[in-house]
VEXDREN-2710 file (C-alpha; in Angstrom, 1 decimal):
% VEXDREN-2710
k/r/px/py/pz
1/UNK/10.4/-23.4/1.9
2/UNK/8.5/-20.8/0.2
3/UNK/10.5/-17.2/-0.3
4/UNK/9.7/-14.2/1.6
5/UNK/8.4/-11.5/-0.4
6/UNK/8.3/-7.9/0.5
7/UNK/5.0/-6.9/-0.7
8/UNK/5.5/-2.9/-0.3
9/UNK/8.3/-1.1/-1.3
10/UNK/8.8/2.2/-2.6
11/UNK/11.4/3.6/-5.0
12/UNK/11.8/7.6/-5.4
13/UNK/13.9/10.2/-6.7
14/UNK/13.7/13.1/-3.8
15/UNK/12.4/16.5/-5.3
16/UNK/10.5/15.2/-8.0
17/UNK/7.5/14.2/-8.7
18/UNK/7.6/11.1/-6.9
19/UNK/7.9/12.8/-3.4
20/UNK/5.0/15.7/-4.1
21/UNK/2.6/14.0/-1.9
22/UNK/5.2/15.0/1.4
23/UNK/4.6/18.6/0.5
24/UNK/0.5/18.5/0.7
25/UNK/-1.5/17.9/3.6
26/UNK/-1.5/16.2/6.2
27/UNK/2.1/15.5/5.3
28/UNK/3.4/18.8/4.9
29/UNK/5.7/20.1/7.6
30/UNK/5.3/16.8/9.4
31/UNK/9.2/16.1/11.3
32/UNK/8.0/12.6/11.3
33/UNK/8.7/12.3/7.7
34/UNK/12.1/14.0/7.4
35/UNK/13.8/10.5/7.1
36/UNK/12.1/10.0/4.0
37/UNK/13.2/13.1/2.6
38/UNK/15.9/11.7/0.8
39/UNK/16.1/9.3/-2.7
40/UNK/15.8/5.5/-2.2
41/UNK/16.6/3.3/-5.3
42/UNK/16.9/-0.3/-5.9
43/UNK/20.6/-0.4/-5.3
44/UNK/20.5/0.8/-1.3
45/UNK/17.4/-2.1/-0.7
46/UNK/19.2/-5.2/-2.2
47/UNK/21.7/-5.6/0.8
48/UNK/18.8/-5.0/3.5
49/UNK/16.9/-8.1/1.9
50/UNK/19.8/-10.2/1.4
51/UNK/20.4/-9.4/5.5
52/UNK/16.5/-9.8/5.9
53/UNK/16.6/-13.3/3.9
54/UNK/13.9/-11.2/1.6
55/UNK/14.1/-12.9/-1.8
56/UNK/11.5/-10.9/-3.8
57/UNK/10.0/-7.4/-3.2
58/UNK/6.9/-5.5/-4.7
59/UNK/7.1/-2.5/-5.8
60/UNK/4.3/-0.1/-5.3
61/UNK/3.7/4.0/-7.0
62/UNK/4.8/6.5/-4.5
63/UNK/3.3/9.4/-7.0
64/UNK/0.0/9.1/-8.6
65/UNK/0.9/9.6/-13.1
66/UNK/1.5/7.4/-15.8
67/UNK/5.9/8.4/-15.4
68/UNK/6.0/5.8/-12.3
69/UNK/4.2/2.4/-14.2
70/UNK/7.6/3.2/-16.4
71/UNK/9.9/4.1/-13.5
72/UNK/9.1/1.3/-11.9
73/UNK/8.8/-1.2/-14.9
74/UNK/12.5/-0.3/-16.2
75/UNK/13.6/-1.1/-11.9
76/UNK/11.6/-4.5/-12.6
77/UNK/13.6/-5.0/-15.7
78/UNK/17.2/-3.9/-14.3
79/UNK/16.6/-6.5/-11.1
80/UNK/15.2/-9.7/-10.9
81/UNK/13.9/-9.6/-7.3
82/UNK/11.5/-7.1/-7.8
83/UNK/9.0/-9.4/-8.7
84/UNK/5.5/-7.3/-8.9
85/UNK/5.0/-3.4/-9.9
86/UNK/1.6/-2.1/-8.2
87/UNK/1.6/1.1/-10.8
88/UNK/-1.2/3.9/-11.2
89/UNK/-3.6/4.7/-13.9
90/UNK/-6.9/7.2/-14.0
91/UNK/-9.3/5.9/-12.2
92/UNK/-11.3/8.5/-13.1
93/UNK/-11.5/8.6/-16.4
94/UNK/-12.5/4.6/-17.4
95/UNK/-11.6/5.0/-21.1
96/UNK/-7.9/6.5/-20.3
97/UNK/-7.9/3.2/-17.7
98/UNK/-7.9/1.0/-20.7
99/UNK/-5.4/3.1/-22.8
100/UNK/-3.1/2.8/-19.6
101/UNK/-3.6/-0.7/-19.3
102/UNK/-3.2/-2.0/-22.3
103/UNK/0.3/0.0/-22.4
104/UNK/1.7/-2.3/-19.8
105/UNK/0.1/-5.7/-21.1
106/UNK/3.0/-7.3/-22.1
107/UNK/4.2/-6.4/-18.9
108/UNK/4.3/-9.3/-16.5
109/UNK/5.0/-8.0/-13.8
110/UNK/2.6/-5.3/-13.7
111/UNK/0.2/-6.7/-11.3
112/UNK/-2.0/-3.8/-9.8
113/UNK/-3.0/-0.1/-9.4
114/UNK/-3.1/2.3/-6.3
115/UNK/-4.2/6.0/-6.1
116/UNK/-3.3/8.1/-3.6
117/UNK/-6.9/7.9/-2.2
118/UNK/-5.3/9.6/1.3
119/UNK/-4.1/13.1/-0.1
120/UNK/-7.4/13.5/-2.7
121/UNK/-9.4/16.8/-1.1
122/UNK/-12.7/14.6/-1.6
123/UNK/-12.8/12.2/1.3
124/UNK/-15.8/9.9/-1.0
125/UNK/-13.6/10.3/-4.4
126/UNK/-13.4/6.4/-3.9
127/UNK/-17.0/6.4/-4.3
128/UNK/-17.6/8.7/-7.4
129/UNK/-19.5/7.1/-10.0
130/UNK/-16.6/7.4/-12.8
131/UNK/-14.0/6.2/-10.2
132/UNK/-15.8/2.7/-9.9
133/UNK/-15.8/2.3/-13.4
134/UNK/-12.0/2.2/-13.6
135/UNK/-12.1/0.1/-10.5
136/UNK/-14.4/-2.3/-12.8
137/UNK/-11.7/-2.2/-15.4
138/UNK/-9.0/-3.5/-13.4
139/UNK/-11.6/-6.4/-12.1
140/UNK/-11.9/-7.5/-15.7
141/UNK/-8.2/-7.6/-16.2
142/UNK/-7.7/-9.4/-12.9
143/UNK/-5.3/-6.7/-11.4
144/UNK/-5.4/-5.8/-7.9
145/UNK/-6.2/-2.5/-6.0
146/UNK/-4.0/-0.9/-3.7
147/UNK/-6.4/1.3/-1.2
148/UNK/-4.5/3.8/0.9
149/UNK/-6.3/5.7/3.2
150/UNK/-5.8/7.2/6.4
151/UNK/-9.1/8.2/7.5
152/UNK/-11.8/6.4/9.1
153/UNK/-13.9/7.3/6.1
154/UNK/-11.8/5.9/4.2
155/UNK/-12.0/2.5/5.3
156/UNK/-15.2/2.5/6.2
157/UNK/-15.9/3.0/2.1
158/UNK/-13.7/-0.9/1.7
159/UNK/-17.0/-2.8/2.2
160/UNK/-19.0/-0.5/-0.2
161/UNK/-16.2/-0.4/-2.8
162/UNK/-16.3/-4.5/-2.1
163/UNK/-19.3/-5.1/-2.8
164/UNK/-19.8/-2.5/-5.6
165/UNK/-17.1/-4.4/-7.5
166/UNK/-17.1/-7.7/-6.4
167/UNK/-14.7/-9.3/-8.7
168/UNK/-11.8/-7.0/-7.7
169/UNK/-9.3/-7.5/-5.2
170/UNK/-8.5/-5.0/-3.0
171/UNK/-5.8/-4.6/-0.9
172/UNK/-5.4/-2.3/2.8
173/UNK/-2.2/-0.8/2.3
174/UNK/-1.1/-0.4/5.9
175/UNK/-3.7/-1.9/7.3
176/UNK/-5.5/0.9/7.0
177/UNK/-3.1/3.2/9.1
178/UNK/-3.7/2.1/12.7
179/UNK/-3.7/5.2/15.5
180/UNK/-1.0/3.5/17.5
181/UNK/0.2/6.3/18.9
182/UNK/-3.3/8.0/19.9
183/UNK/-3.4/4.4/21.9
184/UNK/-7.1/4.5/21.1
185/UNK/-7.9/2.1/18.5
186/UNK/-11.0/2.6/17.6
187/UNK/-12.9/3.5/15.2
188/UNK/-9.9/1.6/13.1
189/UNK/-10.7/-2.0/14.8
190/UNK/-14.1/-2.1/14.2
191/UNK/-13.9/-0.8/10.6
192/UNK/-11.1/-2.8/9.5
193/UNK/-13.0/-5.7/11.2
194/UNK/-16.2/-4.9/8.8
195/UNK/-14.1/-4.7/5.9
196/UNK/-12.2/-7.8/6.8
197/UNK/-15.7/-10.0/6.1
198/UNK/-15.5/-9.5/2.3
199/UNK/-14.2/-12.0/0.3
200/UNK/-12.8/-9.6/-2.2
201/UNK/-10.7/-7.7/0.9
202/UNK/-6.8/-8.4/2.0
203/UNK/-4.8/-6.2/3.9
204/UNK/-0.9/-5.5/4.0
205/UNK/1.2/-4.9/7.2
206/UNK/3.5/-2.1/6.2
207/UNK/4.1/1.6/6.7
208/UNK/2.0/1.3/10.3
209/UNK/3.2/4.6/11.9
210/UNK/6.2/7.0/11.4
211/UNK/5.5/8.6/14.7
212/UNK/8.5/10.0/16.7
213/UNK/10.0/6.8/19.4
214/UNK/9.3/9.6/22.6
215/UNK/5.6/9.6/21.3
216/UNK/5.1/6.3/20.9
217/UNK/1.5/5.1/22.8
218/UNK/1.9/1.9/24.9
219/UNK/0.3/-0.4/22.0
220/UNK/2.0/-3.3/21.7
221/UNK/2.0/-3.8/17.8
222/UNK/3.2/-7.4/17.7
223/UNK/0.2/-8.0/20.1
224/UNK/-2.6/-6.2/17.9
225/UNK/-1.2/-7.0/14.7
226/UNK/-1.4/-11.1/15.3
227/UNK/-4.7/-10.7/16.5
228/UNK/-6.4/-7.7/13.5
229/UNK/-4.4/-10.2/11.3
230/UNK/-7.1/-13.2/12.6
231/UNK/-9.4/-10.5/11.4
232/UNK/-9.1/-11.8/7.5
233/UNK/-9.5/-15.5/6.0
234/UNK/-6.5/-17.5/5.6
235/UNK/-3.8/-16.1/3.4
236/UNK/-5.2/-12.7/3.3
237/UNK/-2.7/-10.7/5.3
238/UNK/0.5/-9.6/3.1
239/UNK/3.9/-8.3/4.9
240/UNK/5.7/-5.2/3.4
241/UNK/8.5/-2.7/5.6
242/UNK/7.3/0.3/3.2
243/UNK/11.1/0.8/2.9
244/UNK/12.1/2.9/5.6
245/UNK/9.1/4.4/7.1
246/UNK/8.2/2.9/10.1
247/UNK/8.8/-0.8/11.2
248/UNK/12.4/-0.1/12.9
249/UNK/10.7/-0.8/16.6
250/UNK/10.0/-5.0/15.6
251/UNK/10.6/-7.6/13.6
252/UNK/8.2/-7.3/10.8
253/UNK/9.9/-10.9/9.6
254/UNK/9.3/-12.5/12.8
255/UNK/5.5/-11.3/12.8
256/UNK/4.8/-12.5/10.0
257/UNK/6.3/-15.6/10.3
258/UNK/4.2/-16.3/13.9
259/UNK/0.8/-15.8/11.8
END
């Protein structure tokens, strides 16, 4: 049997850089994140995968800066399950991209980039002619792309972005953040739907909703997850808990396992 791997995880030091992003909008002031004001580190994880049967994790940037590839690289060192580090460079500046890269080329387990595309004032940064080009760099080094967005904007851009850069791989980081709670899901269905169509395009279930239980929308998400999941080809759906954030209400293992 193949090992279950974690493919989103976070590791933070609370008050630092690493937790910024909770202080800026839309996150600022938000009660739904106050159990994630706190630190998480390697050492209070290991004993929820070994109770999860979890053998490897992936570790993805919680701040966007160059301190979290290392961060993160020195965790992958210090324990063997963490078995991928989804770091950050700057997209926006293509030459600085290379410098970046070619920092962590020795680095095995380096294996892909996100930006926090979700707290960036410019809803079409993702689309910014200087912003591709770093996305083309990581193509030609065969590194992944975490997208993170929460707006339908943002996802809508994933089939642009797709076929803009064709050669990279581009991963939905919580599937795009479906409105469970609103109990409406569209426009989310439809777009992640579109996006689903490229080749190029896989999505991750992880981090869906940190809404309050006594505001929870009648959504089932085992229901809608198995069948957005049908969405993508074979093999293009990834399973993450996003540490603490939001999967408490189902078994993430046992989703995954039915698709």
């Amino acid at each position: 049997m193949s090992p279950v791997v974690d493919a989103h995880q976070h590791f933070w030091t609370y008050g630092t850089y690493q937790t910024s992003w909770m202080e800026a909008p839309p996150y600022a002031g938000d009660s739904a994140f106050q159990p994630l004001r706190r630190s998480f580190e390697p050492g209070d994880l290991a004993p929820e995968l070994q109770a999860a049967g979890v053998g490897y994790t992936v570790a993805i940037e919680a701040a966007d800066g160059l301190r979290e590839n290392e961060a993160l690289l020195s965790s992958a060192h210090s324990h063997d399950w963490i078995a991928g580090v989804v770091g950050w460079v700057p997209l926006a500046h293509p030459a600085e991209v290379e410098r970046a890269l070619e920092a962590c080329a020795d680095e095995p387990a380096f294996v892909g980039v996100r930006h926090l595309v979700n707290v960036e004032p410019d809803p079409d940064w993702i689309l910014r002619p200087d912003v591709l080009n770093g996305l083309q760099v990581l193509a030609a080094r065969r590194l992944t792309f975490d997208y993170v967005g929460i707006l339908p904007r943002h996802l809508e851009h994933v089939p642009l972005i797709a076929q803009r850069v064709p050669d990279l791989r581009i991963v939905i980081d919580h599937l795009g953040k479906p409105p469970i709670a609103a109990g409406d899901l569209e426009p989310w269905g439809s777009l992640l739907a579109r996006a689903a169509q490229m080749p190029n395009v896989f999505a991750k279930l992880s981090g869906l909703d940190a809404t309050p239980p006594d505001q929870k929308a009648l959504v089932s998400p085992p229901l809608f997850l198995v069948s957005v999941a049908s969405e993508f080809a074979q093999g293009g759906v990834g399973c993450g808990d996003d540490a603490i954030a939001s999967m408490s209400e189902f078994s993430l293992i046992a989703i995954c396992s039915a698709m």
